[in-house]
TIVO-513056 format. One record per residue: x, y, z of N, C-alpha, C, O in turn; residue in three letters. Coordinates in pm, whole numbers, padded with zeros to 5 digits, always signed. Layout:
XYZXYZXYZXYZALA;...
***
This chain:
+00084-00119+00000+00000+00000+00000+00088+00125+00000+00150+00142+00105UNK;+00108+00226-00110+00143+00328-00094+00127+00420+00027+00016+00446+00074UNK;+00217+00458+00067+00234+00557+00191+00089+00676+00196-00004+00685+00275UNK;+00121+00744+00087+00043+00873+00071-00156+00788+00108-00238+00840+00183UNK;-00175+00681+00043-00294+00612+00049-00286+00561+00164-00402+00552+00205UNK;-00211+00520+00243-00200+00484+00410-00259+00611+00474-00362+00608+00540UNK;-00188+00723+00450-00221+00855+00552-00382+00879+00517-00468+00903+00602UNK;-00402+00869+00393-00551+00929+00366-00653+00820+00452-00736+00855+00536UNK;-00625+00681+00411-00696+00594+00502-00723+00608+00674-00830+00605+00735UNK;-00553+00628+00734-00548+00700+00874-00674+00760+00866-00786+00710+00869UNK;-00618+00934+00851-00734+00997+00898-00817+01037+00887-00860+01136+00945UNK;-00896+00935+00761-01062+00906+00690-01092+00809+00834-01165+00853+00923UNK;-01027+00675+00844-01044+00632+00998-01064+00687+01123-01159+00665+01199UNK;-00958+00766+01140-00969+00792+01296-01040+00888+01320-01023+00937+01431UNK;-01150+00957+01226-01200+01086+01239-01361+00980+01274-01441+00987+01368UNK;-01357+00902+01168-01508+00808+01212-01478+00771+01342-01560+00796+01430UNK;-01353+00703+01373-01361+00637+01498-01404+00711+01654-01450+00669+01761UNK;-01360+00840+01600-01394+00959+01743-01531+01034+01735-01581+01103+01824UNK;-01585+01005+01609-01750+01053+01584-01838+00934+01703-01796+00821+01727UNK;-01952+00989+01757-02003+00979+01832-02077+00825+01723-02132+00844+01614UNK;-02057+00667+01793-02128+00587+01744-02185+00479+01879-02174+00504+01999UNK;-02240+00368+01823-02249+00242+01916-02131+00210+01974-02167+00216+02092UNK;-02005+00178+01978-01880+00142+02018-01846+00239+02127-01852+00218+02248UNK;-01808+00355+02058-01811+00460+02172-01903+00433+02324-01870+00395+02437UNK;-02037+00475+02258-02107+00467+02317-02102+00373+02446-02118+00397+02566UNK;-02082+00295+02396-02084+00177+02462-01957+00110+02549-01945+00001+02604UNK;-01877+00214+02539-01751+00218+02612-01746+00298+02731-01703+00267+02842UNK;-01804+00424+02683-01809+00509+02796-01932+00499+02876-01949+00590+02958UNK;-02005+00424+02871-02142+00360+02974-02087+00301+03056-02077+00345+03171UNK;-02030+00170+03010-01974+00078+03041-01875+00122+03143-01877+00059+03248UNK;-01791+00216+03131-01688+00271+03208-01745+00327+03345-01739+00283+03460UNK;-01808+00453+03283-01838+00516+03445-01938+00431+03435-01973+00494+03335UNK;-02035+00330+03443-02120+00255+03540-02001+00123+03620-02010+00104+03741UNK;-01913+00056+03550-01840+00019+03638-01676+00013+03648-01606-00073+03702UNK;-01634+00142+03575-01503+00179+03618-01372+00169+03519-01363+00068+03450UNK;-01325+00214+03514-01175+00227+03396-01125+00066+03348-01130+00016+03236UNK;-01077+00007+03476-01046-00132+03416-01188-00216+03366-01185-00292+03269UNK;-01269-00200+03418-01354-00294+03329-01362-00232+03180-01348-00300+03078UNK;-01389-00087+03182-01413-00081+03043-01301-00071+02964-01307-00040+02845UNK;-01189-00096+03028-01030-00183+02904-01100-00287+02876-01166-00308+02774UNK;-01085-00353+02967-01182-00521+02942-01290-00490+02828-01263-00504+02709UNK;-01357-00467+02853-01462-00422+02706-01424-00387+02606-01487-00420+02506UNK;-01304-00302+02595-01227-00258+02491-01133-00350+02412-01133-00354+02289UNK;-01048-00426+02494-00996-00527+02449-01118-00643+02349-01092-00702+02244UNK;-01242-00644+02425-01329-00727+02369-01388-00676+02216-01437-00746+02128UNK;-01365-00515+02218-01404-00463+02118-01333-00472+01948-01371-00471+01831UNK;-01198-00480+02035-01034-00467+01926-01081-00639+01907-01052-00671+01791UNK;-01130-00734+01966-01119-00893+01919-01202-00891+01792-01151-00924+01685UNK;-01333-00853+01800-01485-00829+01763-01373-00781+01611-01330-00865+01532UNK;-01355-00678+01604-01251-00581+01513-01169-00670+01378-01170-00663+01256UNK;-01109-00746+01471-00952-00831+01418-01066-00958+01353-01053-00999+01237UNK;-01154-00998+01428-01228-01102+01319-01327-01064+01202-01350-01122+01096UNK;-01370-00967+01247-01451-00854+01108-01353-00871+01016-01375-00935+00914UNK;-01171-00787+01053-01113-00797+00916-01100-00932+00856-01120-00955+00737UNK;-01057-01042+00967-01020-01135+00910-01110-01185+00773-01071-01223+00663UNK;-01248-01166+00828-01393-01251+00760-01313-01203+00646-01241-01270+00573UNK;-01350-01015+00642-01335-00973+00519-01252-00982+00366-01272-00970+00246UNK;-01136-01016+00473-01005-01085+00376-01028-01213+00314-00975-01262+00214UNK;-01120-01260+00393-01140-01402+00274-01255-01412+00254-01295-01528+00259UNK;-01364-01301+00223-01475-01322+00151-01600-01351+00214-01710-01341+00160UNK;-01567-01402+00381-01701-01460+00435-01789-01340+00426-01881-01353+00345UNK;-01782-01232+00485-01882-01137+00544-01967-01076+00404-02069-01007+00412UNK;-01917-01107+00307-01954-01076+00177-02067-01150+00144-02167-01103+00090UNK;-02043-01307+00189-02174-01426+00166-02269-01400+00257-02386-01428+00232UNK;-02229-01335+00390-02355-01284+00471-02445-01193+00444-02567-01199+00459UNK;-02354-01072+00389-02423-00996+00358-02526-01042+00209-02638-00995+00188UNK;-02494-01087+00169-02565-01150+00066-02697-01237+00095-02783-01251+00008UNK;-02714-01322+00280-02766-01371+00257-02896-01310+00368-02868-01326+00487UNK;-03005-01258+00347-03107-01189+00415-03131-01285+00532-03159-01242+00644UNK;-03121-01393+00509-03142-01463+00676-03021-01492+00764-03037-01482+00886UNK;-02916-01521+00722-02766-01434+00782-02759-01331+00824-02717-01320+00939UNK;-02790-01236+00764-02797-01093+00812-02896-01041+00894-02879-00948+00973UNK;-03043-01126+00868-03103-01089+00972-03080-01115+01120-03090-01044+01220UNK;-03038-01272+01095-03008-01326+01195-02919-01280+01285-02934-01305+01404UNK;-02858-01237+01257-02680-01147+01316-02735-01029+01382-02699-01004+01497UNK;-02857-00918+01293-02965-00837+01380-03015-00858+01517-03014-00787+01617UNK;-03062-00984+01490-03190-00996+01594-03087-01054+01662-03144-01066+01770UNK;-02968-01104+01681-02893-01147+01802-02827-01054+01859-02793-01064+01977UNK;-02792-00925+01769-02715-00792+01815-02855-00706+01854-02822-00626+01942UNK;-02946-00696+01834-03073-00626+01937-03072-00704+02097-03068-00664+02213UNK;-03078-00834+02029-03147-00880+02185-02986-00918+02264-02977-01016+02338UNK;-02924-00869+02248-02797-00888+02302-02784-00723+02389-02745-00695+02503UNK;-02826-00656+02299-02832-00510+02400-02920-00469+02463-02900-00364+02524UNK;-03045-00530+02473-03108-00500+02549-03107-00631+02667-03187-00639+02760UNK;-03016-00712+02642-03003-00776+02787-02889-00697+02878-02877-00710+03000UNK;-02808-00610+02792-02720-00502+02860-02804-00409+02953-02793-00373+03070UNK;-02868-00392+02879-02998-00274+02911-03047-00322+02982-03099-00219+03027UNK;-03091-00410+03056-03159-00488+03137-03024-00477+03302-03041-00439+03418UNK;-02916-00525+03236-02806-00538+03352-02783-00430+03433-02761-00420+03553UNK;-02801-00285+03267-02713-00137+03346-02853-00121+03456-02834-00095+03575UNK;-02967-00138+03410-03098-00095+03452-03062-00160+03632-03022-00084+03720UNK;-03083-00284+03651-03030-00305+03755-02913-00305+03873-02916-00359+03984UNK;-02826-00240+03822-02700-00258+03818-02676-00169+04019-02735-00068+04058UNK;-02601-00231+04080-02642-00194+04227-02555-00075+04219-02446-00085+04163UNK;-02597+00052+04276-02485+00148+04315-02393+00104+04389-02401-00015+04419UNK;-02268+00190+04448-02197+00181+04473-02115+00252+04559-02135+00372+04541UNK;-02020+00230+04656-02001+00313+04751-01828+00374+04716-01750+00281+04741UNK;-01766+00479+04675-01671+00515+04664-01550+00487+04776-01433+00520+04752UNK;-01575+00448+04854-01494+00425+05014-01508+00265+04980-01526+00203+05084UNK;-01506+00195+04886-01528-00016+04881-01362+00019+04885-01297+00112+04837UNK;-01324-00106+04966-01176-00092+04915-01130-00112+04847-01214-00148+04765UNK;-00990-00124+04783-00903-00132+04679-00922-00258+04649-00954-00292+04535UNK;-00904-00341+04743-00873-00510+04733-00994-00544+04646-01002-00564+04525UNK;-01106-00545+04763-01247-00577+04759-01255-00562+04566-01264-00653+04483UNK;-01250-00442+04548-01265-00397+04419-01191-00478+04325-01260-00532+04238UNK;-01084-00497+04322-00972-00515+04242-01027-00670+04220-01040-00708+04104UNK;-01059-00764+04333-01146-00866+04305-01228-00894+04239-01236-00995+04169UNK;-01329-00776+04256-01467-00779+04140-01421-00768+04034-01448-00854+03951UNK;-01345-00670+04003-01301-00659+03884-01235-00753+03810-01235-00735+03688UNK;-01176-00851+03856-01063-00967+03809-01163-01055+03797-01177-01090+03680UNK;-01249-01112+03882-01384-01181+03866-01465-01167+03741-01524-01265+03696UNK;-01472-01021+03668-01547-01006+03555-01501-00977+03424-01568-00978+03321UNK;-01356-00946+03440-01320-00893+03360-01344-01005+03231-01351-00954+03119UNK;-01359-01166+03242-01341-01239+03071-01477-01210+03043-01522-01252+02936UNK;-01591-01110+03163-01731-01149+03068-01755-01034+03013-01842-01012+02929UNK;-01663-00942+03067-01658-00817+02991-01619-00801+02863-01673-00719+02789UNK;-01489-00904+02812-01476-00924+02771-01508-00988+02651-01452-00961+02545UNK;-01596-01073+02664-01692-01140+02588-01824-01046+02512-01879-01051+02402UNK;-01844-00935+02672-01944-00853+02609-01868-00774+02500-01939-00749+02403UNK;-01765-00738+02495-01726-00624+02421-01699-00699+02280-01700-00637+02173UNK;-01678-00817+02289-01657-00886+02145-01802-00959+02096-01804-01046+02009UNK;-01873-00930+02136-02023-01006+02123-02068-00863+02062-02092-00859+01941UNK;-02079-00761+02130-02126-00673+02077-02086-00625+01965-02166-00580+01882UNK;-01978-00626+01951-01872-00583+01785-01917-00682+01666-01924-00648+01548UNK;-01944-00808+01716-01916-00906+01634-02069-00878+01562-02092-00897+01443UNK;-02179-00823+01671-02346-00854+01618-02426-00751+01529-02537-00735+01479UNK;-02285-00680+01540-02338-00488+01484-02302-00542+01349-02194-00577+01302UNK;-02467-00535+01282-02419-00581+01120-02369-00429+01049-02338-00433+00930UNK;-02364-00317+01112-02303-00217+01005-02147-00246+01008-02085-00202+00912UNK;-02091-00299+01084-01956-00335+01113-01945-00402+00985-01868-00370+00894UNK;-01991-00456+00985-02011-00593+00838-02018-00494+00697-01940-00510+00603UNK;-02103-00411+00698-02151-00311+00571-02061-00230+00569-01996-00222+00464UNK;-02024-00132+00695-01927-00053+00623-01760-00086+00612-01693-00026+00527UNK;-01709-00166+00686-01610-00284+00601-01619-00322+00425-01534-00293+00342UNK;-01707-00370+00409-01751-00392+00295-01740-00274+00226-01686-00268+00115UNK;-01775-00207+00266-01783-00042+00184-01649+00034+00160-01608+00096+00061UNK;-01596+00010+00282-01470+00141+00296-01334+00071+00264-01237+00125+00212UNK;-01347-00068+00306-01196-00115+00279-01177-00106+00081-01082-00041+00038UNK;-01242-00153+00014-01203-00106-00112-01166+00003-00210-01102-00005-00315UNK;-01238+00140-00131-01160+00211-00216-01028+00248-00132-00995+00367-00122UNK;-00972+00171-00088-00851+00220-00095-00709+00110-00096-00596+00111-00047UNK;-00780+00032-00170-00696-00065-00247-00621-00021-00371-00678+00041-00461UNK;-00532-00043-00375-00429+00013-00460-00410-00112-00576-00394-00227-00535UNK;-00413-00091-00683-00402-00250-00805-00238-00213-00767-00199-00116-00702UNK;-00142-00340-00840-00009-00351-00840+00015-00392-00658+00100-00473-00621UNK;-00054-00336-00588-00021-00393-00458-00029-00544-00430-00048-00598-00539UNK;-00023-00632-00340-00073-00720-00293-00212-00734-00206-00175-00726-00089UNK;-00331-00748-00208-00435-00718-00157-00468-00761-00004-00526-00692+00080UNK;-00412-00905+00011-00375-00923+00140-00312-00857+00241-00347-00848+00358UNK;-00188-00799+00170-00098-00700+00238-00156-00552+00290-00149-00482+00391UNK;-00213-00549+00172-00310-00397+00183-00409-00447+00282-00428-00342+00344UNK;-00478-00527+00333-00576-00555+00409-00524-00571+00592-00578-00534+00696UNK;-00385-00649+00559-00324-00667+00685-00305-00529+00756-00350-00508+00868UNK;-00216-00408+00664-00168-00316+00662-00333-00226+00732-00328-00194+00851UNK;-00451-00196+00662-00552-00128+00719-00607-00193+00838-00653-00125+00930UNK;-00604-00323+00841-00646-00375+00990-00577-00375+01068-00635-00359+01175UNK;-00461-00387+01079-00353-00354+01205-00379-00177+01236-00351-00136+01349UNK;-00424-00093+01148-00403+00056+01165-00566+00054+01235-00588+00108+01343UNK;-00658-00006+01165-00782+00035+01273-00785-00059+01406-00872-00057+01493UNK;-00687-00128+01402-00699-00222+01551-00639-00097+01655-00718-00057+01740UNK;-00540-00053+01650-00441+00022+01686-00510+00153+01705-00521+00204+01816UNK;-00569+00223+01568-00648+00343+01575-00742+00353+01752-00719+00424+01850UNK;-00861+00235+01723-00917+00194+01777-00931+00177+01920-01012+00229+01997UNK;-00813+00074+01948-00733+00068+02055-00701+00198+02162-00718+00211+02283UNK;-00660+00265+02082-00628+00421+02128-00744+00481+02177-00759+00491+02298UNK;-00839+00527+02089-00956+00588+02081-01034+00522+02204-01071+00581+02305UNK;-01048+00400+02174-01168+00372+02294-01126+00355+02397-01208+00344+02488UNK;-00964+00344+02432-00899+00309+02568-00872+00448+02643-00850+00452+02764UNK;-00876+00566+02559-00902+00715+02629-01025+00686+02661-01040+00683+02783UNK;-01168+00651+02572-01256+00718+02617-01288+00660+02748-01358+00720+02830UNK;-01221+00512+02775-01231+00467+02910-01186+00501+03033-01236+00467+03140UNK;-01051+00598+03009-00966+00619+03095-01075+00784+03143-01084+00835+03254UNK;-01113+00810+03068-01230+00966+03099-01311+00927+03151-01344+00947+03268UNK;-01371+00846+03052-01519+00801+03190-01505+00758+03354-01580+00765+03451UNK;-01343+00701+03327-01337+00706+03468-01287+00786+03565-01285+00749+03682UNK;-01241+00904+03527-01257+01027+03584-01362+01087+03641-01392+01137+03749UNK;-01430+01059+03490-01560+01121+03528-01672+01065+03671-01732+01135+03753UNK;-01668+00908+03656-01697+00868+03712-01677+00891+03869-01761+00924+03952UNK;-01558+00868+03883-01454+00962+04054-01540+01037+04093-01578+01035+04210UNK;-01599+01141+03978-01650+01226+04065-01804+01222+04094-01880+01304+04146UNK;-01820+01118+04052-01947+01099+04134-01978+01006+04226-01978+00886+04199UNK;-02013+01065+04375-01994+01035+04519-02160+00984+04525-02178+00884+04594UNK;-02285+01045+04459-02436+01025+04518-02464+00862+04466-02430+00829+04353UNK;-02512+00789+04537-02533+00684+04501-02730+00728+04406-02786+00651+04329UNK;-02765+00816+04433-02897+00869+04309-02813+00895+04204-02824+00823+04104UNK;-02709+01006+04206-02648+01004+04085-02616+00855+03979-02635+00867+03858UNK;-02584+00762+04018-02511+00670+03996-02629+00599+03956-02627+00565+03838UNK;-02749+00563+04031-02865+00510+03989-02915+00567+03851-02914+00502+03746UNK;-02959+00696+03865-02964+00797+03745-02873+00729+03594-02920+00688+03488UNK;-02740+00740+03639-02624+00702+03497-02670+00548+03473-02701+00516+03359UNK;-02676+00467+03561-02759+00340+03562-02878+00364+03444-02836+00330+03334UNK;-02990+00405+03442-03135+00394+03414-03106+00479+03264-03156+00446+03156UNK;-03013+00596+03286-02992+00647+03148-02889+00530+03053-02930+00490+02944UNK;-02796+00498+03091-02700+00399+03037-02843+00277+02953-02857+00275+02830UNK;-02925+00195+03041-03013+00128+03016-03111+00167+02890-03143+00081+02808UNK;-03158+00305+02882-03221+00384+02792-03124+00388+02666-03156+00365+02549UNK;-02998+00421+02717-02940+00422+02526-02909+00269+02459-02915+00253+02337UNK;-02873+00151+02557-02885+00029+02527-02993+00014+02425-02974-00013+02306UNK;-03116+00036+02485-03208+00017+02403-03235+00071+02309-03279+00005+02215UNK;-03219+00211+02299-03195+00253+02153-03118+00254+02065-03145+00293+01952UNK;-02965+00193+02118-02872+00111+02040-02930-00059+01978-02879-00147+01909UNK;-03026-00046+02029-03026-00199+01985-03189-00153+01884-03205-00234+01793UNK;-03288-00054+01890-03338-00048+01794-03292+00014+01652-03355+00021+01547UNK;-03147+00061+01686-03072+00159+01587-03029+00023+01521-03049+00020+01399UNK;-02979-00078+01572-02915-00188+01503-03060-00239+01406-03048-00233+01284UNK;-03186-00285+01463-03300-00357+01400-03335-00293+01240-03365-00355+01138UNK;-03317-00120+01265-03305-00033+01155-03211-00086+01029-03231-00071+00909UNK;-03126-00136+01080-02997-00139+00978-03028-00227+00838-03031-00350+00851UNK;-03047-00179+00725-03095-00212+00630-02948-00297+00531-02969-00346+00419UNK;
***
């Protein structure tokens, strides 16, 4: 892949990646409802979700899905009802007391972190626009005379990485943000709102044509 077509790809990428979407979204919920390291954990789950999208793409699978209306639906209705069982979790989700100790914490957190994990790659994996605009964006900027594999390795290592970056700030903020909130109503509140965009992340997905 030519250099000059690398840079344009960069920051045609990283400008989508910091626009307000589901991923985002769904990072920084995730964060301040339960804290910086979990939502790495989610993030890491997100970059997995990511690395198998490209893979599909490089050899053609996601192409036969998209092709096939009950594949694709199917991948829908498992990425809806997958977020609104999120939506269901943040909805309940117990407040919390800023004074828990370090340990105590550091436990919970080590305790959840592979299902966080799982969530963050479940969720990547079910978002069929992930699928569409892959499909869409990785070609024009294929270069003929290149190697196409190479060119593919080359843009997926840059949005793993992009990515990586992007959503592992927005985690490290939310949990700032989070610090500063001491009211356990507050926290209920970010709870019940977090729950509310779940669900409209997951009718935004049913939309997806």
């Amino acid at each position: 892949m030519p250099f000059d077509v690398w840079v344009t790809f960069f920051v045609a990428w990283f400008f989508l990646s910091i626009a307000p979407g589901p991923d985002n979204i769904f990072v920084l919920m995730q964060s301040i409802i339960y804290g910086k390291r979990d939502g790495l954990w989610v993030v890491a789950g997100l970059c997995t979700g990511l690395i198998i999208h490209v893979t599909l793409i490089a050899i053609g699978v996601t192409a036969v899905i998209r092709a096939s209306d009950i594949a694709f639906t199917t991948i829908k209705m498992l990425g809806a009802l997958y977020l609104v069982y999120l939506a269901i979790l943040a909805w309940k989700a117990p407040v919390t007391s800023v004074t828990v100790s370090k340990d105590c914490a550091l436990e919970q957190k080590k305790a959840s972190a592979l299902s966080l994990w799982r969530r963050g790659a479940f969720m990547n994996l079910t978002n069929p626009k992930v699928i569409i605009f892959f499909l869409a964006f990785f070609p024009q900027f294929l270069t003929e005379g290149y190697s196409v594999s190479g060119q593919m390795l080359v843009m997926g290592v840059t949005i793993l990485v992009t990515c990586a970056l992007v959503f592992g700030g927005i985690a490290v903020g939310a949990e700032y943000v989070r610090s500063l909130i001491s009211s356990p109503k507050i926290q209920q509140w970010i709870n019940r709102i977090g729950s509310v965009i779940f669900v409209m992340l997951a009718g935004n997905v049913l939309l997806t044509s």
